[in-house]
BAVOLUM-847868 format. One record per residue (C-alpha): residue in three letters; x, y, z. Coordinates in steps of 0.001 Angstrom, whole numbers, padded with zeros to 6 digits, always signed. Layout:
<semars>
AlaXYZ...
</semars>
This chain:
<semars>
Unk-017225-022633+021795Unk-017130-019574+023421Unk-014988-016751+022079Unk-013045-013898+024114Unk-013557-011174+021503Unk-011116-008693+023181Unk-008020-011535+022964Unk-008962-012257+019302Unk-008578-008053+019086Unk-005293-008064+020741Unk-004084-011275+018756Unk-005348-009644+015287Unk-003559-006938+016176Unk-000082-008920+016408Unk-000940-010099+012930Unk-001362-006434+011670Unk+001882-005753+013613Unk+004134-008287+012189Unk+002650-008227+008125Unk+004521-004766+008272Unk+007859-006824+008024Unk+006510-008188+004975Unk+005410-005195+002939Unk+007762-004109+000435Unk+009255-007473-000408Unk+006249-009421-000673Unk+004510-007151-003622Unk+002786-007980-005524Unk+000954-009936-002709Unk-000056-008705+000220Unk+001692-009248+003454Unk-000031-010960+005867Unk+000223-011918+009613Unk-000049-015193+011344Unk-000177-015887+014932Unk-000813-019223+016265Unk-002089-019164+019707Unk-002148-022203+021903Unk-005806-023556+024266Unk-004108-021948+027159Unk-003327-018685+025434Unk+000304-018792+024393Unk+001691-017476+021362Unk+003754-020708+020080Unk+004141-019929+016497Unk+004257-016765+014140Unk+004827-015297+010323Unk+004484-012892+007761Unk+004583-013309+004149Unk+008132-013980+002397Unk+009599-011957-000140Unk+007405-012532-003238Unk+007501-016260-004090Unk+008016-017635-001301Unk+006278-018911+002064Unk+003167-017203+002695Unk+002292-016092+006573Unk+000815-019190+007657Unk+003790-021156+006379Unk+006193-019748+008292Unk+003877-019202+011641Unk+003810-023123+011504Unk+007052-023743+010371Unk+008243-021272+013623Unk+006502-023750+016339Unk+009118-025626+018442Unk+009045-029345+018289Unk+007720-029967+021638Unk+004563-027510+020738Unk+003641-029801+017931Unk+000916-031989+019772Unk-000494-028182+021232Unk-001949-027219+017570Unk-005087-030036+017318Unk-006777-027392+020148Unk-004953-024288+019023Unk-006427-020976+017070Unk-004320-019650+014173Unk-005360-015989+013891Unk-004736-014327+010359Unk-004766-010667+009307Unk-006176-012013+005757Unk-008025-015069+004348Unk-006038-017991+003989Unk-005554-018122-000209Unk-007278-021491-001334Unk-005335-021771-004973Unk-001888-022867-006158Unk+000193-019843-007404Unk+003862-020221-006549Unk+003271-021933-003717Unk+000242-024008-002599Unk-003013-023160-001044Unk-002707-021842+002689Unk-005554-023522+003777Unk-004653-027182+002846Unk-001691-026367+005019Unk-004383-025524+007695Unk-006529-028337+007520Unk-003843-030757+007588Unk-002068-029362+010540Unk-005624-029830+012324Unk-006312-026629+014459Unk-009149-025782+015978Unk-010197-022968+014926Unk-009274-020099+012367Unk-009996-016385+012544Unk-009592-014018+010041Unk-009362-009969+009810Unk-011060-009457+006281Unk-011599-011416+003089Unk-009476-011553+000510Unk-010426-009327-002748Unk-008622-011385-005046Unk-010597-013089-007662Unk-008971-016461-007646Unk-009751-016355-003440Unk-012783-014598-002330Unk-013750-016609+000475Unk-013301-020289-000553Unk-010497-020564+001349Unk-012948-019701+004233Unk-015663-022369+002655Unk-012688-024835+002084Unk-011831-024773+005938Unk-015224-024931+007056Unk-016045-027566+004893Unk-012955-029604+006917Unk-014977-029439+010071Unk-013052-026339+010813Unk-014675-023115+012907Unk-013854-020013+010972Unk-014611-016699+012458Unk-014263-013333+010134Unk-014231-010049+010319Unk-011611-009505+013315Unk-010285-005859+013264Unk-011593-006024+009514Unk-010956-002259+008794Unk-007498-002172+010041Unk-006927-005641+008260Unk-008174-003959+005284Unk-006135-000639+005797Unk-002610-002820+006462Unk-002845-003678+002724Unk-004849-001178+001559Unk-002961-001056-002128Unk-003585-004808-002718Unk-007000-004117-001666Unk-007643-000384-004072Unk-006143-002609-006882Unk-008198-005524-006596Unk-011579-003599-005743Unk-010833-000647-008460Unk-009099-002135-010890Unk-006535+000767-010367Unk-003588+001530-008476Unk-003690+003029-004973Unk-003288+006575-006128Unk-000652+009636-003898Unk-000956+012957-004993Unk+001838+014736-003514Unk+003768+018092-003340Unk+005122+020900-001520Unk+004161+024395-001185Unk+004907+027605+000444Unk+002935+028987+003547Unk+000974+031178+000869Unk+000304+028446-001262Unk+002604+028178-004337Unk+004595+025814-005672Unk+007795+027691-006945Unk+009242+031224-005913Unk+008290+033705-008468Unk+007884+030456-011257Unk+011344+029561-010471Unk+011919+026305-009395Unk+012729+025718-005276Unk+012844+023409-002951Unk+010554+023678-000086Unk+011451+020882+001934Unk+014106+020106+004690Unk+016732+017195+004041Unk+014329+015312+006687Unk+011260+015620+005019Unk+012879+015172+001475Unk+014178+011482+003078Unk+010848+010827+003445Unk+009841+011862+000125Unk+011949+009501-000868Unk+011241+006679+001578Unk+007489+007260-000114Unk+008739+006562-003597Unk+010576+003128-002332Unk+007327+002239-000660Unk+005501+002796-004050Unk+005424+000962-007726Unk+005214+004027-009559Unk+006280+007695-010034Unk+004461+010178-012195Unk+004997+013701-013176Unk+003634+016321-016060Unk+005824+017691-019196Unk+006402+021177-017335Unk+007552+019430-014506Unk+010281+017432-016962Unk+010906+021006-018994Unk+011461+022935-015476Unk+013028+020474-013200Unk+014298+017697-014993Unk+013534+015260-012255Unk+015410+012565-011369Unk+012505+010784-010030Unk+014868+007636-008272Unk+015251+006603-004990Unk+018683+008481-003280Unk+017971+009489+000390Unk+016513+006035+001054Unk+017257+002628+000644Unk+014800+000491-001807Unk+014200-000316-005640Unk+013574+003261-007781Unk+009925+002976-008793Unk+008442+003264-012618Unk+009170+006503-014029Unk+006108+008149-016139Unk+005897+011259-017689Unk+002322+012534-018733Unk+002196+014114-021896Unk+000017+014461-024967Unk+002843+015339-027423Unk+004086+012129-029209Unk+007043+014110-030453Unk+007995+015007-027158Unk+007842+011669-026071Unk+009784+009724-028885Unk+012333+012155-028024Unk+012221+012025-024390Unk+012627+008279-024090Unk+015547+008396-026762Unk+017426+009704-024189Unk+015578+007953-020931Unk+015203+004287-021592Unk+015914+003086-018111Unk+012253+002339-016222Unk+010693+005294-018004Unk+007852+005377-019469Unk+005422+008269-021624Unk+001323+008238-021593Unk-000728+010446-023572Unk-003432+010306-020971Unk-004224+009359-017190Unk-006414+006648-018353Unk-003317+004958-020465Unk-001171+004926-017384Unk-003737+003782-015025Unk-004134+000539-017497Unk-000691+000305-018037Unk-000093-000111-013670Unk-003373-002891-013758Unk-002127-004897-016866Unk+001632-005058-015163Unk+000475-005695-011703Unk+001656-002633-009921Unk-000527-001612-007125Unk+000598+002182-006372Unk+001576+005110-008265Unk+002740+008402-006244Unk+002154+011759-008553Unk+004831+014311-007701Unk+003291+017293-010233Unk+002986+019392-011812Unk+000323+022098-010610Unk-002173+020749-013945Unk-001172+016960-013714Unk-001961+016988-010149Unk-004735+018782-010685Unk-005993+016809-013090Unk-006475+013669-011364Unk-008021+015464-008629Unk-010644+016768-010897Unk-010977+012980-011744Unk-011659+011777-008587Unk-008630+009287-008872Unk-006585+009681-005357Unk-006301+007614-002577Unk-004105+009762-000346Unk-003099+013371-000867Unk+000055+014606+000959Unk+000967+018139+001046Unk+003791+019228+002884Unk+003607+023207+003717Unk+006899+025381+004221Unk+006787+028428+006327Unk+008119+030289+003162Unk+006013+033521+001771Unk+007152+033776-002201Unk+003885+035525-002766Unk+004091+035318-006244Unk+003770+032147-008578Unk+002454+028867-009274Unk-000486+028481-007237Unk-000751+025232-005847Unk-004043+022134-006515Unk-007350+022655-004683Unk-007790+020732-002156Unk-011176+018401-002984Unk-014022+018386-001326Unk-015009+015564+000182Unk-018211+014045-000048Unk-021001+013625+002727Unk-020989+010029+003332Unk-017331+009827+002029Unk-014743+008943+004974Unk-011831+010777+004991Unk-008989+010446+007766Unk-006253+013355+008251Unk-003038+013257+009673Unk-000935+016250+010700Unk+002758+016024+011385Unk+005843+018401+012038Unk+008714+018142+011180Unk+011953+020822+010943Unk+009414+023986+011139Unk+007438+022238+007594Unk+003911+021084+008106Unk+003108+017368+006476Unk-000787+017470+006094Unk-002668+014223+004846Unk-005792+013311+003252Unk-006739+009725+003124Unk-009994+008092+001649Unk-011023+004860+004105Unk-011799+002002+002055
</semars>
């Protein structure tokens, strides 16, 4: 069989294209991209995955192809942005669907991490007399879900450190609390906390601010609300008076196994100066967004230090403008 590896690219990157319609209702899963492309090189069916629960990608790419394209699948290539799952969860194994719907051949952008997956739905399809090719556009495959894929290689969430500083680097005016951020960049601080399971933020930052920590200037579900501190009193006391989706941890290791044991895949930490910090110091971030006012205070809370990053680490940056402010971010590859 001979294989055009520069239409598998562009196909893969459909797949990658359309899983983004999938990504904040189908958590805990990943979303995932199916395109099904017919001998002569039509597109005649496509999906991404369902809110969580229901139909999976490849579900709804076959259940999309027209009657009359039926008899086109025994020679056509169904093109995946992750490996079809090969176990009953809430619905049932992907690639049964596959094999009985008898295409040709199956390529896939990465492997799936998951324990209960891990490339026997690959040896299942193969084993049907099946040609599976892997490894399509594996890094952007990888990078589409790349919480699903931090939780299930790290045992951790995907972890954002974020905040907002003036162009001298501090994070209030004169230790007074401010806001550094335009109404459009503070939308999409908030977009960032629908996107995410999780919300975290230090004791000062409750005692200063008294952060809401919900979802306002952006539609989607408010995230987990934790507060990091050490002081049990301080806690019994806070969540006497916060009971709705908050939560207190003595340590970043508690909250950490908190997010694994209840299946959420990303927290976002919005400060303070010493929580942020802290998990730098760790070593546990994924991303790090800092958004930069043109603002001189020139006197107070001076913001995290930046980490260095490692020799043989890869780390991609992104700068964007926006309203005079300056959104700068780190991202570890996986």
């Amino acid at each position: 069989m001979t294989v055009d590896k520069e239409k598998d690219a562009i196909y893969m990157r459909r797949c990658i294209q359309i899983a983004r319609g999938g990504l904040l209702a189908a958590k805990p899963n990943p979303s995932v991209g199916a395109v099904i492309v017919s001998s002569d090189g039509r597109i005649i069916g496509e999906g991404f995955t369902s809110a969580f629960g229901g139909p999976h990608a490849e579900v709804n790419a076959f259940a999309s192809v027209r009657e009359e394209d039926e008899p086109l699948l025994h020679d056509a290539t169904i093109y995946v942005s992750l490996e079809p799952c090969s176990h009953w969860g809430k619905t049932p194994p992907c690639c049964d669907l596959i094999i009985r719907k008898g295409v040709r051949r199956v390529v896939c952008g990465c492997v799936d991490p998951f324990s209960k997956v891990q490339g026997r739905g690959i040896r299942k399809i193969r084993q049907a007399g099946i040609t599976v090719d892997v490894g399509v556009l594996e890094e952007e495959c990888r990078e589409s879900n790349k919480r699903f894929f931090t939780f299930n290689t790290k045992q951790r969430p995907f972890i954002i450190l974020k905040w907002a500083q003036s162009l001298d680097g501090y994070l209030d005016d004169n230790f007074r609390p401010t806001t550094f951020s335009t109404p459009f960049t503070l939308m999409l601080a908030h977009k960032l906390r629908a996107e995410n399971d999780a919300i975290l933020v230090g004791r000062a930052t409750v005692d200063s601010d008294n952060p809401r920590l919900n979802v306002r200037e952006w539609s989607g579900k408010d995230p987990i609300r934790i507060v990091l501190s050490k002081d049990s009193e301080f806690a019994s006391r806070f969540l006497s008076s916060h009971k709705d989706n908050w939560h207190c941890f003595g340590s970043i290791d508690e909250v950490l196994r908190y997010l694994y044991d209840n299946d959420k895949q990303s927290l976002v930490v919005e400060g303070g100066a010493m929580t942020l910090q802290s998990f730098i110091d760790a070593g546990l971030w994924d991303a790090i967004r800092i958004e930069t006012s043109p603002r001189l205070v020139f006197r107070g809370t001076p913001a995290p230090k930046i980490p260095r990053a490692d020799d043989e680490e890869k780390v991609r940056t992104a700068c964007n403008h926006y309203d005079g402010n300056t959104i700068l971010t780190y991202e570890r590859l996986l």
